[in-house]
C-alpha positions as CSV (number, residue, x, y, z in Angstrom):
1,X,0.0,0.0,0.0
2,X,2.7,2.4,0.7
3,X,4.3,1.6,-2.3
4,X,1.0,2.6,-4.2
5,X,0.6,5.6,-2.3
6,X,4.4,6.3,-2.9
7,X,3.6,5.8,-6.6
8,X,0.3,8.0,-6.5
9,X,2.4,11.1,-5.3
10,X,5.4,10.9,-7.8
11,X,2.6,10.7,-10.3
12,X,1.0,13.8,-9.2
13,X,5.1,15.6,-8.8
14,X,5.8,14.4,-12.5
15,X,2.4,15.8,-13.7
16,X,3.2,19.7,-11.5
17,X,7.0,19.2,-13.0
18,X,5.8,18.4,-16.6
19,X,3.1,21.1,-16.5
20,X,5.9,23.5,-15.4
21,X,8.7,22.1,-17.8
22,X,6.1,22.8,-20.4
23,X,5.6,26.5,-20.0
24,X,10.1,27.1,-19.6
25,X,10.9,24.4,-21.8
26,X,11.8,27.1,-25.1
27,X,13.8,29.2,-22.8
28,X,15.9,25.9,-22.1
29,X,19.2,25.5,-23.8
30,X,20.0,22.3,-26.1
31,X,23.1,21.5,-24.3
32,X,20.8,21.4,-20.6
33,X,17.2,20.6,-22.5
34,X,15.5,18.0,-24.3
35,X,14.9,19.9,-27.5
36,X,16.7,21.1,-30.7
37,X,16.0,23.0,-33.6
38,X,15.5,20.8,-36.7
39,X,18.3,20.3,-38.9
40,X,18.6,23.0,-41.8
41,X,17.7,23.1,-45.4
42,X,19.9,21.1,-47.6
43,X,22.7,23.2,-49.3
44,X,22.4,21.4,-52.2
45,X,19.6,19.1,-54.0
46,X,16.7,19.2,-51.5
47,X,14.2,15.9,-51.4
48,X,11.4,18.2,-53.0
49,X,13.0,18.3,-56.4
50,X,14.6,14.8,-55.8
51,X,12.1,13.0,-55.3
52,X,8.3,13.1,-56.5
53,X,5.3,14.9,-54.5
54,X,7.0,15.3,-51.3
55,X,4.8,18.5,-50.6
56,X,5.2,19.1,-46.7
57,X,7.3,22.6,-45.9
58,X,9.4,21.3,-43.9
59,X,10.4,17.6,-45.6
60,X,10.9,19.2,-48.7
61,X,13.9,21.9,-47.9
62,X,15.6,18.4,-46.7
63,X,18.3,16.5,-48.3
64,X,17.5,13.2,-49.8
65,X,18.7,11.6,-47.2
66,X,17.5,13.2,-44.3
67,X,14.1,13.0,-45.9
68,X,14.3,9.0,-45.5
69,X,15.5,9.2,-42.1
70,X,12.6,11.3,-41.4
71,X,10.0,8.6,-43.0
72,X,11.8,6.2,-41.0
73,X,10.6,8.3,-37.8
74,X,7.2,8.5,-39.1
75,X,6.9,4.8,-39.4
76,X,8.7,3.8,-35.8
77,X,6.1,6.2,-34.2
78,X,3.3,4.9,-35.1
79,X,4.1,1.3,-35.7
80,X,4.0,1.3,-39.2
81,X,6.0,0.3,-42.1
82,X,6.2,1.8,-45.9
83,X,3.0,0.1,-47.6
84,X,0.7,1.5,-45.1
85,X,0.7,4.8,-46.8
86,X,2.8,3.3,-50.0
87,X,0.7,1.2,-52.1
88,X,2.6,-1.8,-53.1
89,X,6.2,-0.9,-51.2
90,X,8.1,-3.6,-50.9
91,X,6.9,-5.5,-53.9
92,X,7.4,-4.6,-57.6
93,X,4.3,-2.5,-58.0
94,X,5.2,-0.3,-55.4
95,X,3.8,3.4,-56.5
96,X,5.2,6.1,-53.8
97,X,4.0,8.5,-55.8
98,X,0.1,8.2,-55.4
99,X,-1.9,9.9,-52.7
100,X,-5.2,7.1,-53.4
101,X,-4.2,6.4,-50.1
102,X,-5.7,8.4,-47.4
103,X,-3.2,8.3,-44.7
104,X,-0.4,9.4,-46.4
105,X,-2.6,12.9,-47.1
106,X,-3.5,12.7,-43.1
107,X,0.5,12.1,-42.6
108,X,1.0,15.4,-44.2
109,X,-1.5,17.4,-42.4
110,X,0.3,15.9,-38.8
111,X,3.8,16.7,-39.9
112,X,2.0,20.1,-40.4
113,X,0.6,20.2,-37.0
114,X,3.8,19.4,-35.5
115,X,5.7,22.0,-37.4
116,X,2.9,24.8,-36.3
117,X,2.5,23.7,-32.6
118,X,6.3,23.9,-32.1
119,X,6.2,27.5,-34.3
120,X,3.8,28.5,-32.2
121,X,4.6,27.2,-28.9
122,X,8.0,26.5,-28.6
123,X,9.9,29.5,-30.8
124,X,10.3,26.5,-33.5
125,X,12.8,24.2,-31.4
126,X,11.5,20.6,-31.4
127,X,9.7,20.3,-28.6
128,X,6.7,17.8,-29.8
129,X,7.5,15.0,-32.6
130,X,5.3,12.2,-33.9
131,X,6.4,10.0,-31.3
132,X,5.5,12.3,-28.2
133,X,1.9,11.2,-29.1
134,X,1.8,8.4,-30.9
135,X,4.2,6.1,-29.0
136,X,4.1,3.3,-31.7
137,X,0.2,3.1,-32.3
138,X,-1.6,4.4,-35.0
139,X,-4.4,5.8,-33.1
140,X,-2.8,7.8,-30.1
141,X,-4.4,6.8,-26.5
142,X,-6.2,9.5,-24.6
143,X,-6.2,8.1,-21.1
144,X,-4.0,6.6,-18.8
145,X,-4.4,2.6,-17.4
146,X,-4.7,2.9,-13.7
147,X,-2.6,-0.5,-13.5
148,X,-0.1,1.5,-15.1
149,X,-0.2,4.2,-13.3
150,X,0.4,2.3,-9.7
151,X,2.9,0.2,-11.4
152,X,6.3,0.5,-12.9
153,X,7.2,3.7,-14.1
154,X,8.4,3.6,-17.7
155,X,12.0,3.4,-18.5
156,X,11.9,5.6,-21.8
157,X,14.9,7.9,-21.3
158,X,15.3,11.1,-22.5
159,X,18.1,11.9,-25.8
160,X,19.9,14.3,-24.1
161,X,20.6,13.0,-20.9
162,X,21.3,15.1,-17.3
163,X,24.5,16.0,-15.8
164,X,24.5,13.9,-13.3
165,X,27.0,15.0,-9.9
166,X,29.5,12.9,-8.7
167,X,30.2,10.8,-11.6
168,X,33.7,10.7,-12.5
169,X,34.8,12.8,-15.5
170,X,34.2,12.4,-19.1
171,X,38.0,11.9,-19.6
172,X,38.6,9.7,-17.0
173,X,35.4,6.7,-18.5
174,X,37.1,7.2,-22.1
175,X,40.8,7.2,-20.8
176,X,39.4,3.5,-19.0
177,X,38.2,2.3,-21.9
178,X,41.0,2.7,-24.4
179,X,43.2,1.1,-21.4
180,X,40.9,-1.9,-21.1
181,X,41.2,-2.4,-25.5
182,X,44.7,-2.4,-24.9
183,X,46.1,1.2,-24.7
184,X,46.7,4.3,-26.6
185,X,49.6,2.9,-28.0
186,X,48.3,-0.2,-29.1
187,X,45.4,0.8,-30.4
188,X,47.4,3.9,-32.6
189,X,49.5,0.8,-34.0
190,X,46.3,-0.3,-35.7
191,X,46.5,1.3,-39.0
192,X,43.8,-0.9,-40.8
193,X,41.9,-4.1,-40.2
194,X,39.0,-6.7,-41.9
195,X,36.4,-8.3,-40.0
196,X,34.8,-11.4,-41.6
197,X,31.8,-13.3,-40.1
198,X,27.7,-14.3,-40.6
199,X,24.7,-12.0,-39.6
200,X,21.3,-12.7,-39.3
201,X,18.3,-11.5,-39.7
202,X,16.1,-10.3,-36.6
203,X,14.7,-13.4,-35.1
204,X,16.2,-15.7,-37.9
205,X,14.4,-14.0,-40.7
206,X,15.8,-12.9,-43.5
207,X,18.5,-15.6,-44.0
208,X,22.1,-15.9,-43.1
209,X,24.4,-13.5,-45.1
210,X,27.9,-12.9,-45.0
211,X,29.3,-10.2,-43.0
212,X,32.5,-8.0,-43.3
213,X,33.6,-5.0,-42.1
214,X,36.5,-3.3,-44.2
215,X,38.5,-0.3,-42.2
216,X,41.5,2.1,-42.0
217,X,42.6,5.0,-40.0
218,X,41.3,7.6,-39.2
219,X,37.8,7.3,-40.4
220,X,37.1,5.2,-43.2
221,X,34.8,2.2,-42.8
222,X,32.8,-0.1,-45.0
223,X,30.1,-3.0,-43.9
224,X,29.3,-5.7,-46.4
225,X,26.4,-7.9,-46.4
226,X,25.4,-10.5,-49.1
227,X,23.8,-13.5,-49.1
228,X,25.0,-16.6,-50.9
229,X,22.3,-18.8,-50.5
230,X,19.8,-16.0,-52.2
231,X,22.2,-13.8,-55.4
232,X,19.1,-12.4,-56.1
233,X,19.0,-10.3,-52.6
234,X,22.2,-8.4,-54.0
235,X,24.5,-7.0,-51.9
236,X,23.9,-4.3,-48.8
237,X,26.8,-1.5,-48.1
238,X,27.0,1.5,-45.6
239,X,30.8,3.3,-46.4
240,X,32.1,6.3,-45.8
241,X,35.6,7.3,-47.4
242,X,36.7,9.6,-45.2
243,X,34.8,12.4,-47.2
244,X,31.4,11.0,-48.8
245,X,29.0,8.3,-47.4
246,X,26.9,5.6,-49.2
247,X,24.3,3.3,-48.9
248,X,23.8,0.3,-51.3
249,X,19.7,-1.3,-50.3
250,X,18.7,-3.3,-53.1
251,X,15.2,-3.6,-52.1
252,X,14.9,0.3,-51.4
253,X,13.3,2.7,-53.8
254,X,16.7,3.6,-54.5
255,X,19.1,0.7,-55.1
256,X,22.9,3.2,-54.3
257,X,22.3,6.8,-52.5
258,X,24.5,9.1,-51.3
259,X,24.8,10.2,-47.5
260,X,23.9,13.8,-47.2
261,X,23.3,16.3,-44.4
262,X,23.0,14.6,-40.9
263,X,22.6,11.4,-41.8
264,X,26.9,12.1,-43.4
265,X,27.5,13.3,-39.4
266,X,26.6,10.0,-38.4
267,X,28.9,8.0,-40.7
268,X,31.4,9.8,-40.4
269,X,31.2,9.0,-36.5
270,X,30.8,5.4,-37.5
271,X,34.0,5.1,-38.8
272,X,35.8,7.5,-36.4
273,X,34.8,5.2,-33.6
274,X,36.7,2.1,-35.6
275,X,39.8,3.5,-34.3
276,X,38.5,4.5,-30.7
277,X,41.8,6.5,-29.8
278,X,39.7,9.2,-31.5
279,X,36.6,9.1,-29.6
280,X,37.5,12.4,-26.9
281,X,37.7,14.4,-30.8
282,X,34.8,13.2,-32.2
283,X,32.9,15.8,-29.7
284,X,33.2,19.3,-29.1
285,X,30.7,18.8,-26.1
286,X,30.5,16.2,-23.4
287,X,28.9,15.3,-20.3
288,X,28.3,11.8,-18.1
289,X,24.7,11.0,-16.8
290,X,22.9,8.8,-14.4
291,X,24.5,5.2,-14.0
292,X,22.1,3.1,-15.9
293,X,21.7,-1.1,-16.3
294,X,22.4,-2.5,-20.0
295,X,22.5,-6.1,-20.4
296,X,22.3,-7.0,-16.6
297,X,25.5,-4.7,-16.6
298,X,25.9,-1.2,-14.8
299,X,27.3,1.1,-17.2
300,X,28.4,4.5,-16.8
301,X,26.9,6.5,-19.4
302,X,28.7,9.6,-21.3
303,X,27.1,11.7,-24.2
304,X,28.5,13.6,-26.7
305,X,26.9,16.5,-28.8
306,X,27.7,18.7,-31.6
307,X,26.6,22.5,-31.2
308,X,23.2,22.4,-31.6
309,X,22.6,18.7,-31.2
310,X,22.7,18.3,-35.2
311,X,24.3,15.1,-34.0
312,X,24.4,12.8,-30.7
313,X,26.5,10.0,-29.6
314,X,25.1,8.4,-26.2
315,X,27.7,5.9,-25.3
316,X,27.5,2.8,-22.5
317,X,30.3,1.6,-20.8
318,X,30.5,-1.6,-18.6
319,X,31.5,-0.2,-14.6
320,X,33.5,-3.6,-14.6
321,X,35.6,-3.7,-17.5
322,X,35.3,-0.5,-18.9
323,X,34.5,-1.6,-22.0
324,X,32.0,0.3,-24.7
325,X,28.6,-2.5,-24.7
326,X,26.1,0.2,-26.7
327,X,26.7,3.3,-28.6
328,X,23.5,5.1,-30.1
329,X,23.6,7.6,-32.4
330,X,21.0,10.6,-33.2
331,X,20.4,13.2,-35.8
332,X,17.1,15.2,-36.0
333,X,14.6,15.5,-38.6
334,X,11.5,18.3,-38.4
335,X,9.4,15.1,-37.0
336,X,11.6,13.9,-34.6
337,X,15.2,12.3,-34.3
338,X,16.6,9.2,-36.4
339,X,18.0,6.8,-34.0
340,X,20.6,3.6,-34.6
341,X,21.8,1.4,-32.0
342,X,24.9,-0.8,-32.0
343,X,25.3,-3.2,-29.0
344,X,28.9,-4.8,-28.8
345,X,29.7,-8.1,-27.2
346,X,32.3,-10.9,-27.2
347,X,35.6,-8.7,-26.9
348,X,38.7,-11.1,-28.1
349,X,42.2,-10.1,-28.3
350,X,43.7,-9.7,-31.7
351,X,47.1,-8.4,-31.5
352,X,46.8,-6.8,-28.2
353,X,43.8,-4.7,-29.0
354,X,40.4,-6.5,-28.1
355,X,37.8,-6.2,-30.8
356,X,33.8,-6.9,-30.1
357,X,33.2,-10.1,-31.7
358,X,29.2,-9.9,-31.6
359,X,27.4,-6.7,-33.1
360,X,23.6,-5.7,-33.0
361,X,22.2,-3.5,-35.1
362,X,19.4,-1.8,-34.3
363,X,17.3,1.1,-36.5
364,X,13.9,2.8,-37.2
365,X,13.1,-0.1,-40.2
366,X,15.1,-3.4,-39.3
367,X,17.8,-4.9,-37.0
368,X,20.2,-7.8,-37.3
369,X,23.0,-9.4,-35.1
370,X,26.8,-10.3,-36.5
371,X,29.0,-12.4,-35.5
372,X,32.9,-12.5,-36.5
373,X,34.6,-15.2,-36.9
374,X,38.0,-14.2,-37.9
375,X,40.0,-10.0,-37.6
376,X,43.0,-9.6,-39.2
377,X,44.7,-6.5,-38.6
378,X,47.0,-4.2,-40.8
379,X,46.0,-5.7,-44.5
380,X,45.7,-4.0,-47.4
381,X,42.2,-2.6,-47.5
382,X,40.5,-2.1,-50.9
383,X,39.9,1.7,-52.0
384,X,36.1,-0.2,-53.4
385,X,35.1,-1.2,-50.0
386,X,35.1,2.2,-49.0
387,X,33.6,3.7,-51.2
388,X,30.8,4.1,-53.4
389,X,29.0,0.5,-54.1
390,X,29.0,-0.8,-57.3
391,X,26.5,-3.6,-57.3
């Protein structure tokens, strides 16, 4: 009973505190807040002249590929996936074109509605997304279960987390974790490397594929996935050269597209973080929040932001053995942020560095787990598997 009653008056603090956080929240700075601006209007080819009808104000000044993040946001929020408002998507008479189908024209009206009441409210920082009320159902719910409301409270945690006091310093968890892969030294020695294994699908669908990941230092990376058992799948790639990023999705509207605006920030970072003597640069800002529990494991838990949030790295280290078990990345759209998750387990030793020998990857349209079976270190990397795919 006390508990209930315990439960009963957080409710009611949470409520006072939201109520209030409501009214201040545009007066709030990014770097101590939960919201951002959206990211700008593309410099160069914007997804209204790239790609047919897109209509909405504030898609349409996007780049290509933000746009797609942005859809991918739409569809995590409300638990959907492209052929609920794409006739056909994900078959051969896919038509992404058409507007026959109603929700796609109500989709337009909400990003709308979300641009307006953040205009209008919140001095246009992004205070309200898709997700705030839809919270993966279609239909959002009006009214609270009381079971829930005497239960657990939910453990959705907020992308920018708080300072927390106490904690030891952001230089102190990183300096811990390039000890515990082998030191600066070692890890500096690591010039270039190949990692070969299998990856499946989420829940076994989807088939096993081969899995490689080609890199070299500073920042170039390239992840491979084919499947021999099906040619006719072709072959996945995400790269980024140091300078330009790519992604090959056979299956996707577009088979090879170019990384532009955010979505670039976030590769880049990808392949920065394959050489983690980098990590404290690939920041301007940092700070450490609340201890949190990933995988049965305490972690310490250190994000990193860009000015203006145009790009988050939330980072979870193992309190034990210091060593990186999730990274998840952010970069914001108009109708919310694009997340990916990578989970890291397994570490093994390969010439005195340890290297995760398990990945999991997480996004807004699919997931799948690798697993390596063999790194070799300071090999030749080929200038193609860095680059643009040609498949």
């Amino acid at each position: 009973m006390m508990m209930q009653v315990r439960r009963k008056e957080l409710a009611m603090a949470a409520t006072v505190t939201a109520f209030v956080g409501l009214v201040s929240v545009s007066l709030v700075s990014p770097a101590q807040g939960q919201v951002v601006h959206p990211p700008p209007a593309a410099k160069g080819e914007t997804a209204g002249h790239y790609y047919k009808n897109v209509t909405t104000a504030t898609l349409k000044v996007l780049s290509p590929s933000d746009f797609l993040g942005a859809m991918g946001v739409m569809t995590a929020a409300l638990g959907y996936d492209c052929s609920n408002c794409h006739p056909g998507a994900g078959t051969d008479a896919m038509d992404w074109v058409t507007d026959s189908n109603r929700k796609k024209v109500v989709a337009r009206k909400m990003v709308d509605m979300v641009a307006a009441i953040n205009k209008q409210n919140f001095a246009g920082a992004q205070a309200v997304t898709c997700f705030t009320c839809h919270h993966g159902l279609d239909l959002p719910t009006t009214s609270i279960q009381l079971d829930k409301l005497y239960g657990e409270p939910p453990d959705e945690k907020r992308d920018i987390v708080p300072v927390q006091a106490g904690e030891p310093p952001v230089t102190q968890i990183l300096d811990e974790y390039v000890t515990a892969l082998g030191g600066a030294a070692k890890l500096a020695a690591v010039k270039s490397y190949v990692a070969t294994g299998v990856s499946v699908g989420y829940a076994g669908v989807g088939g096993n594929a081969n899995f490689q990941v080609f890199a070299e230092a500073p920042n170039k990376r390239g992840m491979w996935i084919n499947f021999p058992e099906h040619p006719d799948r072709g072959i996945g790639a995400w790269t980024f050269d140091g300078t330009n990023g790519y992604i090959s999705q056979p299956r996707a509207y577009m088979g090879v597209w170019n990384l532009d605006g955010s979505d670039l920030l976030g590769a880049k970072l990808d392949a920065v973080l394959g050489f983690p003597q980098g990590i404290k640069a690939s920041f301007p800002n940092w700070r450490v929040g609340p201890e949190d529990v990933i995988q049965g494991k305490e972690v310490y838990v250190v994000q990193g932001s860009t000015v203006g949030n145009t790009l988050i790295g939330t980072f979870y280290f193992d309190k034990q053995t210091h060593l990186l078990i999730r990274y998840v990345r952010q970069t914001p759209t108009p109708i919310g942020r694009v997340s990916i998750q990578q989970d890291f387990e397994d570490y093994k030793e390969v010439n005195g560095v340890k290297f995760p020998f398990k990945y999991s990857f997480l996004w807004l349209d699919g997931r799948f787990t690798a697993e390596i079976k063999e790194i070799k270190v300071n090999v030749p990397v080929d200038a193609a598997k860095l680059g643009k795919p040609q498949v």
